[in-house]
NUTOR-567049 format. One record per residue (C-alpha): residue number from 1; x, z, y. Coordinates in nm, 4 decimals. Each point is the difference from the previous one (the first is absolute). Layout:
BEGIN
NUM | X | Z | Y
...
REM end
This chain:
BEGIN
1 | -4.1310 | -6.3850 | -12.2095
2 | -0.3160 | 0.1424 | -0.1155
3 | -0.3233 | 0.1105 | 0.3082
4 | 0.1274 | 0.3490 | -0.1179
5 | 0.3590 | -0.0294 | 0.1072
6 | -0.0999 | -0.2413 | 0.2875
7 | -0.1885 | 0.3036 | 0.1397
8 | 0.2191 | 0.2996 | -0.0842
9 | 0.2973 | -0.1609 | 0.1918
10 | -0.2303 | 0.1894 | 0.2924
11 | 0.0932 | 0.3192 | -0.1654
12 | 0.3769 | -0.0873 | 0.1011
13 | 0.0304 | -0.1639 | 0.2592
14 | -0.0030 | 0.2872 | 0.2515
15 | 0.2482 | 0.1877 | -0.2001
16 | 0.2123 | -0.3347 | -0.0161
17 | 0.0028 | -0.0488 | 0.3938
18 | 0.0979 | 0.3194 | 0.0837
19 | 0.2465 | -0.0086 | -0.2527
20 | 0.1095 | -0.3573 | 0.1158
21 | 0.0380 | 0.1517 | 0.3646
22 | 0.1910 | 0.3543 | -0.1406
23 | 0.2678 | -0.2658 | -0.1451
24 | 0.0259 | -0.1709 | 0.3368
25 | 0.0635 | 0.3393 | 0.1797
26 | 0.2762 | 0.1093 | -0.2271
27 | 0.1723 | -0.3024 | 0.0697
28 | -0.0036 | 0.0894 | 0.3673
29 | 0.0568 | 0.3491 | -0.0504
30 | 0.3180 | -0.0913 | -0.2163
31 | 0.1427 | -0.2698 | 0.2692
32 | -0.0506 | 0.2825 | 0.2679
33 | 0.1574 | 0.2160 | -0.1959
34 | 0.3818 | -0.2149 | -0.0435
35 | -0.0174 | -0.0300 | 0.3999
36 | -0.0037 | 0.3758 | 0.1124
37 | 0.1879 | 0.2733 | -0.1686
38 | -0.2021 | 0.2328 | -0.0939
39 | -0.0983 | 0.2827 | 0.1806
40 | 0.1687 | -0.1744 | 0.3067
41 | 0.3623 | 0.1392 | -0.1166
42 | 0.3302 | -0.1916 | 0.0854
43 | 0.1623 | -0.1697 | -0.2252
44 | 0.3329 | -0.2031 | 0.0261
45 | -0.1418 | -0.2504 | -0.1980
46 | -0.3123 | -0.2258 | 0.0329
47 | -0.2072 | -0.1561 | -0.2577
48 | 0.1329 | -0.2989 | -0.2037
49 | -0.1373 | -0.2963 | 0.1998
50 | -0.0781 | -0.1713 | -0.3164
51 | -0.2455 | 0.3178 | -0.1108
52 | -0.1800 | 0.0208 | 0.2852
53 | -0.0528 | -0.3793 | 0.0256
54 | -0.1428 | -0.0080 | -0.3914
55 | -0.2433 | 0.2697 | 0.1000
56 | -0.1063 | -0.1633 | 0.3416
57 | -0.0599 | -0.3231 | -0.1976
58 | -0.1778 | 0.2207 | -0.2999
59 | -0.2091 | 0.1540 | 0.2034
60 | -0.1028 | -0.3444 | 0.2202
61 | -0.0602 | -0.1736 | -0.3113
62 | -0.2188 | 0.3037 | -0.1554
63 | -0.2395 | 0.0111 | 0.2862
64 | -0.0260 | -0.3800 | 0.0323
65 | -0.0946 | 0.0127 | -0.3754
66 | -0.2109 | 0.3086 | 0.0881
67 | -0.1848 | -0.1859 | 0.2318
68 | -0.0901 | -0.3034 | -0.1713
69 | -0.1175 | 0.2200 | -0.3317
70 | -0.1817 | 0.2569 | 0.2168
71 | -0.1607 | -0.2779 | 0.1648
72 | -0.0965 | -0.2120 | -0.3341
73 | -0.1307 | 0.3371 | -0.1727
74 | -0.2174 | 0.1066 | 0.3112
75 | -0.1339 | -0.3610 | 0.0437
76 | -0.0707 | 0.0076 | -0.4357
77 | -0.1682 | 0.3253 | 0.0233
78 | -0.2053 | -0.1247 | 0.3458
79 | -0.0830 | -0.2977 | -0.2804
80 | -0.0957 | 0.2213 | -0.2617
81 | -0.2460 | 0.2187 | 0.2277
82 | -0.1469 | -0.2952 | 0.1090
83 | -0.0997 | -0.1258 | -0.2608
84 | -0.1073 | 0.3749 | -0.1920
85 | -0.1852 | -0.0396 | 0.3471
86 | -0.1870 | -0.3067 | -0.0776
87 | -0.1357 | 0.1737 | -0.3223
88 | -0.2838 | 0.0890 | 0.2126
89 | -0.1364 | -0.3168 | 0.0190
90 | -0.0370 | 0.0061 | -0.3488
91 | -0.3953 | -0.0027 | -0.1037
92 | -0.2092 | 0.2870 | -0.0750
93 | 0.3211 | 0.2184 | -0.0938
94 | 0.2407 | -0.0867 | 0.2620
95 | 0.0096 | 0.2545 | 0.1361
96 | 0.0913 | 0.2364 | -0.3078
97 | 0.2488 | -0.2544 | -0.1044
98 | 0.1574 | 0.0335 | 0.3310
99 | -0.0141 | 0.4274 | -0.0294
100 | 0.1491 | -0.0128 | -0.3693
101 | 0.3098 | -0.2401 | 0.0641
102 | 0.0750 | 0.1402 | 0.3594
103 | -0.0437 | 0.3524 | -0.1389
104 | 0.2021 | -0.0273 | -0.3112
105 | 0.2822 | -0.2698 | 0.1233
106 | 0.0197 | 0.1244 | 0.3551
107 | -0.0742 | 0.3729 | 0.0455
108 | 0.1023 | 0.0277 | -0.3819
109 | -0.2698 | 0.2047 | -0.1170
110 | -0.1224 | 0.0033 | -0.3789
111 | -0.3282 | -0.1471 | -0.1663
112 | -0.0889 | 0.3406 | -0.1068
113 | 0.0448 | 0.1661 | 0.3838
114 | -0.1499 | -0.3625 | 0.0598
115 | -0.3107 | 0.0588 | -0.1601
116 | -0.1024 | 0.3405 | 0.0624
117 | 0.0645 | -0.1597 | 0.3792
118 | -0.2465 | -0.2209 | -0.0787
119 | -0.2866 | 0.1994 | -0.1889
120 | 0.1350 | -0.2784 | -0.2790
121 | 0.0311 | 0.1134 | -0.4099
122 | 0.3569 | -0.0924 | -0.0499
123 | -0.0578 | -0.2643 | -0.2606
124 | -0.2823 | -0.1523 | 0.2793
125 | 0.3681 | -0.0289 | 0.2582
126 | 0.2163 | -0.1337 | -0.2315
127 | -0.2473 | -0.2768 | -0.1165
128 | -0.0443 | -0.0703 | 0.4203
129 | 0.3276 | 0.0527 | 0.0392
130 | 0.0810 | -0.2541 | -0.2296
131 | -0.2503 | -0.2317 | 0.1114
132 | 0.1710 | 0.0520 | 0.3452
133 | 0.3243 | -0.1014 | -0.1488
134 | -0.0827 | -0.3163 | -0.1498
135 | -0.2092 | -0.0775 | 0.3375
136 | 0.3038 | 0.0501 | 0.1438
137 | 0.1910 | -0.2154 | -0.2845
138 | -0.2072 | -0.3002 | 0.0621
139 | -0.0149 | -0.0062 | 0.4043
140 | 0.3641 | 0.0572 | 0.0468
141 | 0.1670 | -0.0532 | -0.3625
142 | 0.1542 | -0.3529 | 0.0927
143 | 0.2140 | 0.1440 | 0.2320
144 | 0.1989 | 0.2644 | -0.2129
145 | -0.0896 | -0.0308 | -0.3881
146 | 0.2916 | -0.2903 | -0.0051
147 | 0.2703 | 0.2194 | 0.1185
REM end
């Protein structure tokens, strides 16, 4: 995984817990469903056992797996901020490194929005930008250039 794909997972993530959750409530909504006719009407028959069971058991399983891959994205993109955070700390430029990454990988705004932002030519933030990646690169790489 390259610093660039490390960091653009951020771009996703909120989409992919919400989406994670959405999954989990359809589940529910669907083993609701098979217990109550709808619209309250009376029927002579009720639901197959079996059905209903399957979609209890669905929908259990869904938000347990919901949970635990809400839980490890939220606690990877706390991770990630953290350590976009810790960019500051960074020397003389810190503190632009840490406007550029947060900026492009968080609030996903473009180097050229970037750099009128920053009273920057555009070639003068991608060349800090840059720089800010491979700061990046060598304070964190270990952890996610072997995946």
């Amino acid at each position: 995984m390259t610093t660039r794909e490390y960091l653009e997972q951020l771009l996703d993530m909120d989409d992919d817990i919400l989406n994670i959750s959405n999954q989990a409530q359809r589940w529910r909504e669907i083993a609701m469903k098979m217990g109550h006719p709808p619209n309250g009407e009376r029927v002579d028959s009720s639901p197959k056992p079996d059905q209903m069971e399957t979609a209890v058991i669905k929908a259990i399983e869904c938000e347990r797996r919901a949970g635990k891959e809400a839980e490890r994205l939220i606690n990877l993109k706390e991770k990630i901020e953290r350590q976009i955070l810790s960019l500051k700390e960074e020397g003389r430029n810190g503190k632009t490194y840490y406007f550029l990454i947060w900026a492009y990988f968080h609030d996903n705004k473009r180097l050229t929005e970037l750099s009128r932002h920053a009273d920057y030519s555009y070639n003068h933030a991608k060349r800090l930008f840059n720089k800010a990646l491979n700061v990046f690169e060598k304070k964190y790489g270990e952890m996610y250039l072997k995946l």
